[in-house]
C-alpha positions in Angstrom: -31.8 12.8 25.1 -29.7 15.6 24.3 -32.5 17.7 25.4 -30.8 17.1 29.0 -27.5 18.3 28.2 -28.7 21.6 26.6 -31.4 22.3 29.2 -28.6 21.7 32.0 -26.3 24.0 30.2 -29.2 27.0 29.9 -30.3 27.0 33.3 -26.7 27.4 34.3 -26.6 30.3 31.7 -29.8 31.6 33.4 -28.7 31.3 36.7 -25.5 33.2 35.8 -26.9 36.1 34.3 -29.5 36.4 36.5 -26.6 36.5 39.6 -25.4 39.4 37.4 -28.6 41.4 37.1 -29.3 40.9 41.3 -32.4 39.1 40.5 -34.3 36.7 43.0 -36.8 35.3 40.8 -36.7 34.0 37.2 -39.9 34.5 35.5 -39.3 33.8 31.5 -37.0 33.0 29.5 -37.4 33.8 25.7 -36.1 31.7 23.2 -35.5 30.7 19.6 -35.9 27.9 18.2 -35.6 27.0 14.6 -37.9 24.5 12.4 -34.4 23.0 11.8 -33.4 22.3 15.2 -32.5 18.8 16.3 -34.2 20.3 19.5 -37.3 19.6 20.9 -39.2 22.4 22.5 -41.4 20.0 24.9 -38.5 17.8 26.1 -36.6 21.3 27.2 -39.6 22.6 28.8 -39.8 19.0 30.9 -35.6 18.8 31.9 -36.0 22.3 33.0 -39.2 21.7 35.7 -37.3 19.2 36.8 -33.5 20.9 37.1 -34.6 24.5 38.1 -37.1 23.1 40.7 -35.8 24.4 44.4 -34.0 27.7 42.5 -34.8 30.8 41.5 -36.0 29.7 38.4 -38.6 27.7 39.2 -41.5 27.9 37.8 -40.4 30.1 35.2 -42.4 30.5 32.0 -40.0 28.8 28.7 -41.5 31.3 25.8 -40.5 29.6 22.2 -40.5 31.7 19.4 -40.4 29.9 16.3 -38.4 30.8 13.3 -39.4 28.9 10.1 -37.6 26.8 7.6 -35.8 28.7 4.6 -33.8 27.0 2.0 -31.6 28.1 -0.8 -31.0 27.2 -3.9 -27.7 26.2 -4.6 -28.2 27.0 -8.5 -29.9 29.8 -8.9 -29.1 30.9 -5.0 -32.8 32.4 -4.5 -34.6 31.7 -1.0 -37.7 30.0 -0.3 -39.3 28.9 2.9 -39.3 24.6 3.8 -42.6 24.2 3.0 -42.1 25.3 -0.4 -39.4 22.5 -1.1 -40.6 19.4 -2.4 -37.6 17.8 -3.7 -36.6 21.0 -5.8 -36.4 24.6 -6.2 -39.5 26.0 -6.8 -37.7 29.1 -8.9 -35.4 26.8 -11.1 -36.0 23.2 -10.5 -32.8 22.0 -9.0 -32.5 19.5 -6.3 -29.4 21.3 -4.2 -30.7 23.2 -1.6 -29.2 24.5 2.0 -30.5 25.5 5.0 -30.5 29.5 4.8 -32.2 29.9 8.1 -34.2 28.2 10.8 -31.4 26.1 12.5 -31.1 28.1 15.6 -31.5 27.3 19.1 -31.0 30.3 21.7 -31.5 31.9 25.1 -33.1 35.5 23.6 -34.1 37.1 27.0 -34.3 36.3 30.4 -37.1 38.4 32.4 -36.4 38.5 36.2 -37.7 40.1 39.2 -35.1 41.8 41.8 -35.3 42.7 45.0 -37.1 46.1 44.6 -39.6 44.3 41.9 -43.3 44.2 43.4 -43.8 41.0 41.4 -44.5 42.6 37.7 -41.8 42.7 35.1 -38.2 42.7 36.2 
């Protein structure tokens, strides 16, 4: 459920830069979201229907770009993606291994329309 927590948290950060820009209408956000990521892109796109609904971010599209799964090897320190990893390194054969990349879980972009916009990008 901490879904809930970090989808209340981005559509204050949403709101907030969209303030900024002058905008009246929030139409995407982009985001990031790693193969890591305790976070669940489904469960955000459901908390934030619900929290944004009556604001200017309603309806807004929730874009997820994914970002895959990469491992190092703590021996021989070379990269390879998750799906490579099936107990050990594919390169040298040891079992230590860290998460290189993929762990992320970010508000990219926010596309809005202002008060001049005729409805198209923002």
């Amino acid at each position: 459920m901490h879904e809930a927590a970090i989808t209340e948290q981005l559509l204050e950060l949403t709101l907030r830069h969209a303030e900024e820009a002058g905008a009246i209408k929030v139409t995407r956000l982009n985001l990031v979201i790693g193969e890591f990521s305790s976070v669940v892109g489904e469960s955000v796109e459901f908390y934030f229907e619900i929290m944004a609904k009556g604001g200017i971010a309603e309806g807004a599209e929730l874009h997820f770009e994914r970002v895959p799964g990469l491992l190092t090897c703590l021996a021989c320190e070379k990269q390879f993606p998750m799906h490579d990893y099936d107990g050990q390194c594919p390169f040298c054969g040891e079992i230590r291994a860290q998460i290189a990349d993929g762990d992320q879980f970010r508000l990219d972009s926010i596309e809005v329309e202002g008060p001049e916009s005729d409805g198209k990008d923002g």
